[in-house]
SEDO-453330 format. One record per residue (C-alpha): z, y, x; residue in three letters; residue number from 1. Coordinates in pm, 1 decimal. Each point is the difference from the previous one (the first is absolute). Layout:
BEGIN
{{Z Y X} "Ala" NUM}
...
END
This chain:
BEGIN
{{13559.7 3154.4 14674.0} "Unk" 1}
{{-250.1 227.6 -221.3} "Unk" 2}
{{195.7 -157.4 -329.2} "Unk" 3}
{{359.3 34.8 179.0} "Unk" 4}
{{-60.3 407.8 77.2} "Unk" 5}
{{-137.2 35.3 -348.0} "Unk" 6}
{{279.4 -153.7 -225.9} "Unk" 7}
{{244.9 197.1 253.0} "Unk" 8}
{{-154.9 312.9 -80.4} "Unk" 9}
{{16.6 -44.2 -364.1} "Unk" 10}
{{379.3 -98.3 49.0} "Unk" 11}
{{112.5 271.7 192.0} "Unk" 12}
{{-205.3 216.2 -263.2} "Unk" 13}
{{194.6 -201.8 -288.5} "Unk" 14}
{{335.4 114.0 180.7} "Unk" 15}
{{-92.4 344.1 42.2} "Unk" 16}
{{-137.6 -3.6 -401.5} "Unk" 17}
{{391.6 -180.1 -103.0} "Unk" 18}
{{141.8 336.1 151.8} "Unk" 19}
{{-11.7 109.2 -333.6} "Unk" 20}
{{228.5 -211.9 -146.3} "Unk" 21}
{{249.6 195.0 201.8} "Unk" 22}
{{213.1 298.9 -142.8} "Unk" 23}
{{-7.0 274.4 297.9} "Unk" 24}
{{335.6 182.0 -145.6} "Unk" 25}
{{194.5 -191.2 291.3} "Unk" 26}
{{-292.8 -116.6 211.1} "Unk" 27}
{{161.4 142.0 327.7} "Unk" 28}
{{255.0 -346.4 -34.7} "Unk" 29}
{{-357.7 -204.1 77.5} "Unk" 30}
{{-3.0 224.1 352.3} "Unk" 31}
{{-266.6 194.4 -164.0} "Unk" 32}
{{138.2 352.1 164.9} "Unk" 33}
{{-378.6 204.7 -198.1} "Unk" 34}
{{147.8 234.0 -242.8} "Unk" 35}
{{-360.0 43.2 -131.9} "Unk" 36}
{{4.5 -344.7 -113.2} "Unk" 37}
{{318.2 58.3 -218.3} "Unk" 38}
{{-166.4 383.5 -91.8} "Unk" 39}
{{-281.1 -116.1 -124.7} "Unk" 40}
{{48.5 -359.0 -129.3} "Unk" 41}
{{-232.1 46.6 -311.9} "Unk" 42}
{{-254.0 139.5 210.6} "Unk" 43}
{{53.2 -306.1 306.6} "Unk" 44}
{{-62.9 -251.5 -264.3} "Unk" 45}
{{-298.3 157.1 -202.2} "Unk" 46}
{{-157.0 16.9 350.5} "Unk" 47}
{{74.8 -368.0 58.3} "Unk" 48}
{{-165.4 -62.3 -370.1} "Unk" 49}
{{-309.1 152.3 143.6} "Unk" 50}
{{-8.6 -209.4 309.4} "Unk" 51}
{{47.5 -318.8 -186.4} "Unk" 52}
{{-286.2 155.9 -207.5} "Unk" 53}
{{-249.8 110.3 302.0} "Unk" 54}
{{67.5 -384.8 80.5} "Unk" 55}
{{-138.6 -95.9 -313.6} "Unk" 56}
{{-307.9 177.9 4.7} "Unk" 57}
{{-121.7 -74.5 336.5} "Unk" 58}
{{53.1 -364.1 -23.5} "Unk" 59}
{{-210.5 47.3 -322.2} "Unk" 60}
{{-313.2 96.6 162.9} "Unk" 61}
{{139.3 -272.5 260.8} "Unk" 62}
{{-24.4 -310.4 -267.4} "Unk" 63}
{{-266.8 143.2 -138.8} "Unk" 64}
{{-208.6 16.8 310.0} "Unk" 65}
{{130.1 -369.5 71.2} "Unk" 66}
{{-137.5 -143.3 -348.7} "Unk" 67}
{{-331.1 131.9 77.9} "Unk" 68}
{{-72.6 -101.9 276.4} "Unk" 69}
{{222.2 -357.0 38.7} "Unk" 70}
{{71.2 3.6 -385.7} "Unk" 71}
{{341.4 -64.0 57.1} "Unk" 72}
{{321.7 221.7 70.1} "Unk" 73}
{{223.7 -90.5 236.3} "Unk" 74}
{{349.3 -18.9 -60.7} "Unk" 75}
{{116.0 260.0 217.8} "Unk" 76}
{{-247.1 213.4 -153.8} "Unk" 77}
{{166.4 -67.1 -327.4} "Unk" 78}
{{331.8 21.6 78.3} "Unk" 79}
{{-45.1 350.2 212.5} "Unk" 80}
{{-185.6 106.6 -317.7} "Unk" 81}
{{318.4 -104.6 -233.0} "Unk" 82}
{{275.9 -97.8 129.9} "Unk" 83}
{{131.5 376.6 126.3} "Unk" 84}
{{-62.5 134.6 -351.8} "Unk" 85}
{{197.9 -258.1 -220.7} "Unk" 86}
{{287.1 53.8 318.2} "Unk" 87}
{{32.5 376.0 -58.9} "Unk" 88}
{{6.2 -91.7 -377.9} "Unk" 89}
{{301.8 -273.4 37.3} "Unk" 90}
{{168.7 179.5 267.4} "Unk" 91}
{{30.0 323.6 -203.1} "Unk" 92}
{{82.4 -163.0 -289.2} "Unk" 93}
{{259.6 -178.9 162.1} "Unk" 94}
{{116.8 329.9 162.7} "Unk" 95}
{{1.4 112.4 -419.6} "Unk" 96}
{{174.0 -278.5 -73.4} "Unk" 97}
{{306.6 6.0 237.3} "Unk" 98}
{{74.5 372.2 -102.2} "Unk" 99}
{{-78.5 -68.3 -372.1} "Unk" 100}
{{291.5 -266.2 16.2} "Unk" 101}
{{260.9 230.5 235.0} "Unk" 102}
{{-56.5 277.2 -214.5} "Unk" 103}
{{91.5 -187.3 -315.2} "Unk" 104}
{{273.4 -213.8 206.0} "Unk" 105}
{{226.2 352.5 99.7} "Unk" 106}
{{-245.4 299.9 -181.1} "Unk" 107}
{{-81.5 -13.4 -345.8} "Unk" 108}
{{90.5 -362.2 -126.5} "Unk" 109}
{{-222.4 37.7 -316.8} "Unk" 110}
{{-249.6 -199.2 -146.3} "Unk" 111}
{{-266.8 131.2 55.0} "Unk" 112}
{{89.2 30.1 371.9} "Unk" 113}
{{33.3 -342.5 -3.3} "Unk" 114}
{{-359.0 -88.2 -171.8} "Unk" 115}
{{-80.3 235.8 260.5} "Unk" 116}
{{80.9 -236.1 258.8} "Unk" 117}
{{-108.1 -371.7 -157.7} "Unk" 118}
{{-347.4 202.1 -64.4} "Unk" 119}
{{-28.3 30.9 343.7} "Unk" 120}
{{51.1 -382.9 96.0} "Unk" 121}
{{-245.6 -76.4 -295.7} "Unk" 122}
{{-264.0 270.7 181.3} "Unk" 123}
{{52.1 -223.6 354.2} "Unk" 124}
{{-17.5 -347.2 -158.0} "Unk" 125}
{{-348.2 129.6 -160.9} "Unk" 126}
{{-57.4 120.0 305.3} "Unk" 127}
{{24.7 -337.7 156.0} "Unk" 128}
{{-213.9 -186.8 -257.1} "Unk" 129}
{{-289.4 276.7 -55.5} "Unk" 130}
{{-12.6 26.9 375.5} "Unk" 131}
{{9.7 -348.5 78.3} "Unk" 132}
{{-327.0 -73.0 -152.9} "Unk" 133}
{{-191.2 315.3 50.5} "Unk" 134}
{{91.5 -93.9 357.1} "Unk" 135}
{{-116.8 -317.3 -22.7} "Unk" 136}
{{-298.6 75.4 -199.6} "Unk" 137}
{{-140.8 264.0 216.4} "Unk" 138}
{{-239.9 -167.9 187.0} "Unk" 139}
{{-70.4 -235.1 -244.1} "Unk" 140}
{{-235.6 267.4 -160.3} "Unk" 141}
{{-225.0 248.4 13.6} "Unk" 142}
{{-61.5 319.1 181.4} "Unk" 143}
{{26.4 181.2 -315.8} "Unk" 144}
{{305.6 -230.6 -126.8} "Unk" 145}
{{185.8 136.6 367.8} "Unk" 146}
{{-120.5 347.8 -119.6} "Unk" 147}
{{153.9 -40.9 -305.4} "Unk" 148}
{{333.8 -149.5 127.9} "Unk" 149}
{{43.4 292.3 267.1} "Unk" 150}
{{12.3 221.2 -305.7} "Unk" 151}
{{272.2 -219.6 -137.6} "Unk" 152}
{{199.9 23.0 301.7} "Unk" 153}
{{-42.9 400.1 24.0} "Unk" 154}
{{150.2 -10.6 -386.8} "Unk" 155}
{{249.7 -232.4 149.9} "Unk" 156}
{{148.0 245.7 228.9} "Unk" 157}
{{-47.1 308.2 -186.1} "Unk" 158}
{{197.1 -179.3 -253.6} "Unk" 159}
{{318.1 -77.3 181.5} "Unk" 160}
{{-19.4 247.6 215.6} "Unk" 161}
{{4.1 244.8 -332.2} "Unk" 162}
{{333.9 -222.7 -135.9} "Unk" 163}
{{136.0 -15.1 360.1} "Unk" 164}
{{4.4 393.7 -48.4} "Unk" 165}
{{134.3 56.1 -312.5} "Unk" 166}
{{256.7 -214.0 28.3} "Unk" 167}
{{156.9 166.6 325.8} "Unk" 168}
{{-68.7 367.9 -172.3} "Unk" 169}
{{116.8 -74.7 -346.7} "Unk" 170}
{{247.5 -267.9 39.9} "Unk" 171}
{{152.0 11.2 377.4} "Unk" 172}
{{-41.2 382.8 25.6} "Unk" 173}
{{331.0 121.9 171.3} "Unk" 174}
{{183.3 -333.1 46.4} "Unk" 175}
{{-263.1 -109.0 298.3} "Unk" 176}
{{184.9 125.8 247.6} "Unk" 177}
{{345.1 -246.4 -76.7} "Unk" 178}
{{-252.4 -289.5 -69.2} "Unk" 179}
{{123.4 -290.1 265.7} "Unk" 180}
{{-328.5 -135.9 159.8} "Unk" 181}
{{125.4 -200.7 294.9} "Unk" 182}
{{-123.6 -376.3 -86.2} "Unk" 183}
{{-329.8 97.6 -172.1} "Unk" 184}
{{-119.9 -18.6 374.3} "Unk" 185}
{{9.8 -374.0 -127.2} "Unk" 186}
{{-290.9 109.1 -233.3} "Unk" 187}
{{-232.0 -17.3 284.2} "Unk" 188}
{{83.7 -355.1 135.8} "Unk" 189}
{{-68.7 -93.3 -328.3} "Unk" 190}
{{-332.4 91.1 -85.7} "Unk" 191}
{{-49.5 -149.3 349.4} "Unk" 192}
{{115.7 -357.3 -139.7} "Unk" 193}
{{-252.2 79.0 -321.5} "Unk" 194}
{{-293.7 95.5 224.7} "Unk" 195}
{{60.2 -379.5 201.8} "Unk" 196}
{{38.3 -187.7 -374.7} "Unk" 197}
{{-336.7 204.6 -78.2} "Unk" 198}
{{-157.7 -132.2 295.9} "Unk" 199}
{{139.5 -379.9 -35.5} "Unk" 200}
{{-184.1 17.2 -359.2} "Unk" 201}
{{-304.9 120.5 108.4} "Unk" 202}
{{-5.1 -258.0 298.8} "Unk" 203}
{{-138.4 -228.1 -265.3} "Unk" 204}
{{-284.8 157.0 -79.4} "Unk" 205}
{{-70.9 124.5 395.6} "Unk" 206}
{{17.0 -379.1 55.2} "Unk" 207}
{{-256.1 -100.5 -308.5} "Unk" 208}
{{-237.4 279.4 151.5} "Unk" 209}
{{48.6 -133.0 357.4} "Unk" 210}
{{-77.9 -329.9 -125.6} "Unk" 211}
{{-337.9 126.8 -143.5} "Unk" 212}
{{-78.2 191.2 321.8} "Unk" 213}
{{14.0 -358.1 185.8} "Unk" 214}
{{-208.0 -197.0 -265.9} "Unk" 215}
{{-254.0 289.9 35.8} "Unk" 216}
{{-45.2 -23.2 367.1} "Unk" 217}
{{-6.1 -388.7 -26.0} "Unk" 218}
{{-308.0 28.7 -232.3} "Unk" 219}
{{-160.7 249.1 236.5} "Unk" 220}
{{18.8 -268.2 257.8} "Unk" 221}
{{-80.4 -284.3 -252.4} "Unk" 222}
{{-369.4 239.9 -37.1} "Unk" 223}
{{-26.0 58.2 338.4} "Unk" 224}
{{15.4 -362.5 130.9} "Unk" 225}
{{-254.1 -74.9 -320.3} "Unk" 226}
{{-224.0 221.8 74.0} "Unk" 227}
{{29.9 192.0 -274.8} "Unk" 228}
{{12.9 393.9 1.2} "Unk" 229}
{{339.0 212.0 -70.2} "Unk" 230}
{{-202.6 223.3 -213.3} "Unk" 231}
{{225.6 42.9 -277.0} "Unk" 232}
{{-306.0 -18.1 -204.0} "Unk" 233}
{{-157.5 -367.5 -107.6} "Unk" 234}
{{-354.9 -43.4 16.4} "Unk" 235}
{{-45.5 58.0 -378.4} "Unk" 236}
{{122.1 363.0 29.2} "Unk" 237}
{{306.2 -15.7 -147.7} "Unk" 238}
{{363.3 51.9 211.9} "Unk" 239}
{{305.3 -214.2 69.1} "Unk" 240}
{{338.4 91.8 93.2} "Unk" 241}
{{343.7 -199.8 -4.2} "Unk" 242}
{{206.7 238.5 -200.0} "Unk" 243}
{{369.6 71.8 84.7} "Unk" 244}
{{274.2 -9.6 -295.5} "Unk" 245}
{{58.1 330.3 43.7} "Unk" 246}
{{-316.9 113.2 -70.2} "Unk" 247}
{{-78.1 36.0 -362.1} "Unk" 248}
{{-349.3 -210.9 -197.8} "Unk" 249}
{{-127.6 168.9 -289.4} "Unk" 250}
{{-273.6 -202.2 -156.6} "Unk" 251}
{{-314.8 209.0 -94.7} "Unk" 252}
{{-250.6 -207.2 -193.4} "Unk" 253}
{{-179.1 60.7 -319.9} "Unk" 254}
{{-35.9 -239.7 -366.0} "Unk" 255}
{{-209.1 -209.6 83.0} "Unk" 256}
{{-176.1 -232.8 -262.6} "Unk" 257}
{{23.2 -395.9 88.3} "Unk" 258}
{{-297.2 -48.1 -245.0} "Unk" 259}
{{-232.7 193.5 211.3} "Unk" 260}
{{87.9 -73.3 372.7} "Unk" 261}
{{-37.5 -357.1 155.2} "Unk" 262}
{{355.9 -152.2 109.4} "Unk" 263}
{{-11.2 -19.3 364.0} "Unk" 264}
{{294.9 -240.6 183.9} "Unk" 265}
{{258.1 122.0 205.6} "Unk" 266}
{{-22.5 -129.6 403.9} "Unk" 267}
{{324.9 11.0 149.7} "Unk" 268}
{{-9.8 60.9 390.1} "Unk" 269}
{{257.8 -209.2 172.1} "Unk" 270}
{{26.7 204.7 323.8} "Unk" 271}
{{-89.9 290.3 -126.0} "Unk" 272}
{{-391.5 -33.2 140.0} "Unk" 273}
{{-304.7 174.9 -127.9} "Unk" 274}
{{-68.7 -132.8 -381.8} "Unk" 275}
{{-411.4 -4.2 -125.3} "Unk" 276}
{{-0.2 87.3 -358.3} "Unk" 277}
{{-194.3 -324.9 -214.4} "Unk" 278}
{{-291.6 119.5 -151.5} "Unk" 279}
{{5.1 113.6 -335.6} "Unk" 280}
{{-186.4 -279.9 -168.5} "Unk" 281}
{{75.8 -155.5 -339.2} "Unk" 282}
{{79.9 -339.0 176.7} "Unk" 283}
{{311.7 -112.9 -288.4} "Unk" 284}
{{42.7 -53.2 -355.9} "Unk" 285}
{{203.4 333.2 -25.2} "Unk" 286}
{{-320.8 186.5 23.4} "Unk" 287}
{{-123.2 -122.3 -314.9} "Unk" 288}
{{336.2 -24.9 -192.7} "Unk" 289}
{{49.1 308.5 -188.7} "Unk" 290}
{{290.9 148.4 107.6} "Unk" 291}
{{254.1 213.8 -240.0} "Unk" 292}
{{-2.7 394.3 -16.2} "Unk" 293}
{{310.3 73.4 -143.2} "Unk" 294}
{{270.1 62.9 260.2} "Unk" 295}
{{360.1 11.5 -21.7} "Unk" 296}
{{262.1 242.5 192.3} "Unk" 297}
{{52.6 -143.0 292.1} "Unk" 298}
{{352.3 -104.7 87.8} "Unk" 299}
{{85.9 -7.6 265.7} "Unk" 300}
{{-304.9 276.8 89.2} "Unk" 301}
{{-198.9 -57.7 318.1} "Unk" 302}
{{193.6 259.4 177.9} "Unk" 303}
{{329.7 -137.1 -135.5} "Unk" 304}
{{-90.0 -342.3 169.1} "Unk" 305}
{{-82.5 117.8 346.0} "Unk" 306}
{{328.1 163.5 9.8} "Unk" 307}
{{176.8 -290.2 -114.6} "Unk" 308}
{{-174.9 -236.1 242.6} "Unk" 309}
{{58.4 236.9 277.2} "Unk" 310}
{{370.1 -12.4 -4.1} "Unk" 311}
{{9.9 -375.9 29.1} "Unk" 312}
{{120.8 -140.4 339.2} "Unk" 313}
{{-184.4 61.1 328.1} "Unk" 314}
{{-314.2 34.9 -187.2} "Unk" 315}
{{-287.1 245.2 173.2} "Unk" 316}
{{-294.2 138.6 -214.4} "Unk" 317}
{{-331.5 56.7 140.0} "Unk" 318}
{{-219.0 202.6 -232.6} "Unk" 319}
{{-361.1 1.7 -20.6} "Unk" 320}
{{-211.6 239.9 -198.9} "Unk" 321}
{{-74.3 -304.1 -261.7} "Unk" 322}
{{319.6 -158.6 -18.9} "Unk" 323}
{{375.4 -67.1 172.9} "Unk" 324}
{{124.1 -294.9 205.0} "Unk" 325}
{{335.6 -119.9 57.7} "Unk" 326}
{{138.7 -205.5 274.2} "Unk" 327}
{{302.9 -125.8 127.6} "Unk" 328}
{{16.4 -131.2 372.6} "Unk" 329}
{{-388.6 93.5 -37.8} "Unk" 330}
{{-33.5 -258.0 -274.9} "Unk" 331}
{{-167.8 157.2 -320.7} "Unk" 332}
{{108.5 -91.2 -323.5} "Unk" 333}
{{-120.8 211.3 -281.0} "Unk" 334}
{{-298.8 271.3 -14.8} "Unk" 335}
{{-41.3 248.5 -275.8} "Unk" 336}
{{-296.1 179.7 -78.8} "Unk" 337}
{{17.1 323.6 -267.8} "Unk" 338}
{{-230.4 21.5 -282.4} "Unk" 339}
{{133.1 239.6 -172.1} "Unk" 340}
{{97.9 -107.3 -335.2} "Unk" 341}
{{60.6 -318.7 143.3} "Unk" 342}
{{42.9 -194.3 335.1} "Unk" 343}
{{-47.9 -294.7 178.6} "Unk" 344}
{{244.8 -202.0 204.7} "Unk" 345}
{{-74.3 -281.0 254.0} "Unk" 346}
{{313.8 -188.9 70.7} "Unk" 347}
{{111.3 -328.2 154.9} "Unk" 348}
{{155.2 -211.9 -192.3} "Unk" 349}
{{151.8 -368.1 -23.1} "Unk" 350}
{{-315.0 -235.5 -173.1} "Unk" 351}
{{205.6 -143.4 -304.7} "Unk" 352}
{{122.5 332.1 -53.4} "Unk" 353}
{{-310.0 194.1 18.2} "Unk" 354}
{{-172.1 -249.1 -280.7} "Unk" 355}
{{286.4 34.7 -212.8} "Unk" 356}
{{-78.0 402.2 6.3} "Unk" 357}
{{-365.2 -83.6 -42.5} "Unk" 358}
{{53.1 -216.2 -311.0} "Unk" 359}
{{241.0 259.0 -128.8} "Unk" 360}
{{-196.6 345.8 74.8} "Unk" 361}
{{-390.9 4.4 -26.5} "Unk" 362}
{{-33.7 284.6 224.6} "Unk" 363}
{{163.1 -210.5 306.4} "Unk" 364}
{{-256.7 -200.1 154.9} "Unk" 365}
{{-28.2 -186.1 366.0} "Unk" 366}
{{-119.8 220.8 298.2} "Unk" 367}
{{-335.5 -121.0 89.9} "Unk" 368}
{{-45.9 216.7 312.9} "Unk" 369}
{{249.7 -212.3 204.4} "Unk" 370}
{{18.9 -313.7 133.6} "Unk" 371}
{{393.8 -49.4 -11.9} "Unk" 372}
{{6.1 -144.6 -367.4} "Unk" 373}
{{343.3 148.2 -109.6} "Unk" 374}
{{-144.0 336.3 -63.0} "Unk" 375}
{{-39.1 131.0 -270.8} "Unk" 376}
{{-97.9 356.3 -170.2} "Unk" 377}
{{86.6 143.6 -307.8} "Unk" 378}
{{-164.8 312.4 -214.1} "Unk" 379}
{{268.7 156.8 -112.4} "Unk" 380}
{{-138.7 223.7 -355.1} "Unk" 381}
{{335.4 66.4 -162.2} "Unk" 382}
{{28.3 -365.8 -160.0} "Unk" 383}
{{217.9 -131.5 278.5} "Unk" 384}
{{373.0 39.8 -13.1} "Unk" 385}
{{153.5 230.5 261.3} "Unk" 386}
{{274.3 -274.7 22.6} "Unk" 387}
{{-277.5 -283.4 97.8} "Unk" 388}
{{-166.4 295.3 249.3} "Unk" 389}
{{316.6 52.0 209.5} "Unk" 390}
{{51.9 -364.4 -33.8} "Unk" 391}
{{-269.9 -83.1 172.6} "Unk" 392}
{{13.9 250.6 311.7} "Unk" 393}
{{328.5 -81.6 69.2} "Unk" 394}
{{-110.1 -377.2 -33.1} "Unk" 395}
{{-248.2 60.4 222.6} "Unk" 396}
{{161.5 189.1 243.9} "Unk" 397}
{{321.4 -228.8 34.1} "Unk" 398}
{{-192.2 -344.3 63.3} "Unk" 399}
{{-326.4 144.8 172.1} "Unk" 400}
{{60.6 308.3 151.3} "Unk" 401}
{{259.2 -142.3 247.8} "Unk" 402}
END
């Protein structure tokens, strides 16, 4: 019920905000009998500008307040935050757009009258795609990326709103008052058909986050029938948390040199359970081998990867503080750990398939930590191609991670 008053606020404020697209010479053939609204139609629709941009700013501290203490935004946090904005902007634009084309249609048939008007269309289809993904990307970062983006969206309206004006006081001027305007009452409908194909394209991503939700509160009860605490802290010190695609992983881990450290193996955790870290004892050959200290560029990089991985199918992360899991259906099949200038993947992998990569690349070896033989890990210094990389996490992720 909470969700269903919420999204009908923000669509009777959407209406209100698509007013705009209206021209108020004739607005008394809507049954709009206000002679103020016709008076002052400049002034009407600045003031609706700065409601759409009081919405904006208080759903800022809203989100923000919601990352810090759930870190997560909600989506009707976002879209309050957005979605009136980017409506002014296309709405007044569109309002531009219809007298741009009248007044070149029975006006001032010129050229430039008539670049006039296809500018206009080319301002609301970049409209459409800039808003689209600052939209969708809101609450995908952080508190100072929303700052950031409400500063976009004040440029936003400050910048059609500025055309919007010149263009009725230097181009319309006098011939405003014979403008027809009856069927641009059609405008609103419209938008209203835009706002419900926003909403079917963001139902995918609701759904994904839903999903996540679900698995979340399934491993909560997988601890709590174990025995084992919901801390989100394990018993080593360092944090775990199932990240959200939305949400944005930035790796943060300095060179480290592979002659001077002791290779530890990766243990994957099946259910997502509590993981002791294996001593750090020189217990294989690779201690003793001396390993190389040039590195390569990576390609892909280690950031580069995680995004890649994280757009495949159905796949949740879960990061740790010394490496990243991912699972489909709760099934893990690869683990990356950063090292800087270079990093190490743990994948599963068919057995004749994971030899041949061992024969062919020196740095691919057999994952000792497990018991499942058909994993693998590979250290990843620069020398293997980013063709065999992506190879083998979309390998791994087709036959293992369903």
């Amino acid at each position: 019920m909470k969700k269903f008053f919420s999204n009908f606020l923000l669509l009777i404020s959407l209406l209100i905000i698509s007013i705009v697209a209206l021209p108020f010479n004739r607005i008394t053939q809507w049954g709009f009998e206000v002679e103020f609204l016709r008076d002052n139609e400049m002034l009407v629709k600045a003031g609706i500008g700065g409601f759409a941009l009081l919405l904006s700013v208080i759903f800022l501290f809203v989100s923000n307040h919601q990352y810090k203490e759930l870190n997560t935004v909600k989506h009707i946090t976002r879209n309050f935050a957005s979605l009136p904005v980017f409506t002014y902007a296309i709405a007044i634009m569109a309002n531009t757009a219809y007298l741009a084309y009248t007044v070149y249609k029975y006006f001032i048939s010129t050229t430039a009258q008539q670049l006039i008007f296809f500018g206009s269309l080319g301002v609301i289809l970049s409209l459409f795609i800039i808003g689209y993904f600052l939209v969708i990307e809101y609450n995908r970062v952080n508190n100072l990326g929303r700052v950031f983006r409400t500063f976009i969206m004040f440029e936003v309206i400050a910048v059609t709103a500025g055309l919007a004006y010149v263009n009725m006081k230097y181009r319309v001027g006098d011939n405003y008052s014979q403008i027809g305007s009856r069927y641009t009452i059609l405008i609103i409908p419209l938008l209203l058909v835009i706002f419900i194909l926003y909403q079917i394209l963001v139902s995918k991503s609701s759904k994904s986050d839903l999903e996540i939700e679900e698995l979340e509160k399934e491993v909560k009860e997988i601890r709590k029938n174990k025995g084992i605490s919901e801390s989100p802290s394990r018993q080593d010190g360092k944090k775990t948390v199932i990240v959200s695609k939305q949400q944005t992983i930035v790796s943060g881990e300095g060179n480290l040199d592979p002659t001077e450290m002791v290779f530890q193996d990766v243990t994957v955790d099946p259910e997502f359970a509590k993981t002791s870290n294996q001593e750090n004892k020189p217990n294989s050959i690779e201690y003793y081998i001396e390993k190389p200290k040039m590195f390569k560029p990576l390609e892909p990089t280690f950031d580069e990867l995680v995004s890649y991985v994280r757009e495949l199918p159905q796949v949740v992360t879960k990061l740790d503080d010394d490496r990243i899991t991912f699972y489909v259906d709760r099934k893990p099949f690869l683990v990356l750990m950063n090292y800087g200038n270079y990093y190490r993947m743990a994948f599963k992998y068919d057995l004749e398939q994971g030899i041949r990569l061992i024969i062919k690349y020196p740095t691919i070896s057999k994952n000792k930590s497990t018991k499942d033989e058909l994993w693998f890990k590979a250290n990843n210094y620069g020398d293997i191609p980013k063709e065999v990389i992506y190879n083998i996490v979309k390998t791994a992720h087709s036959n293992y991670g369903n």
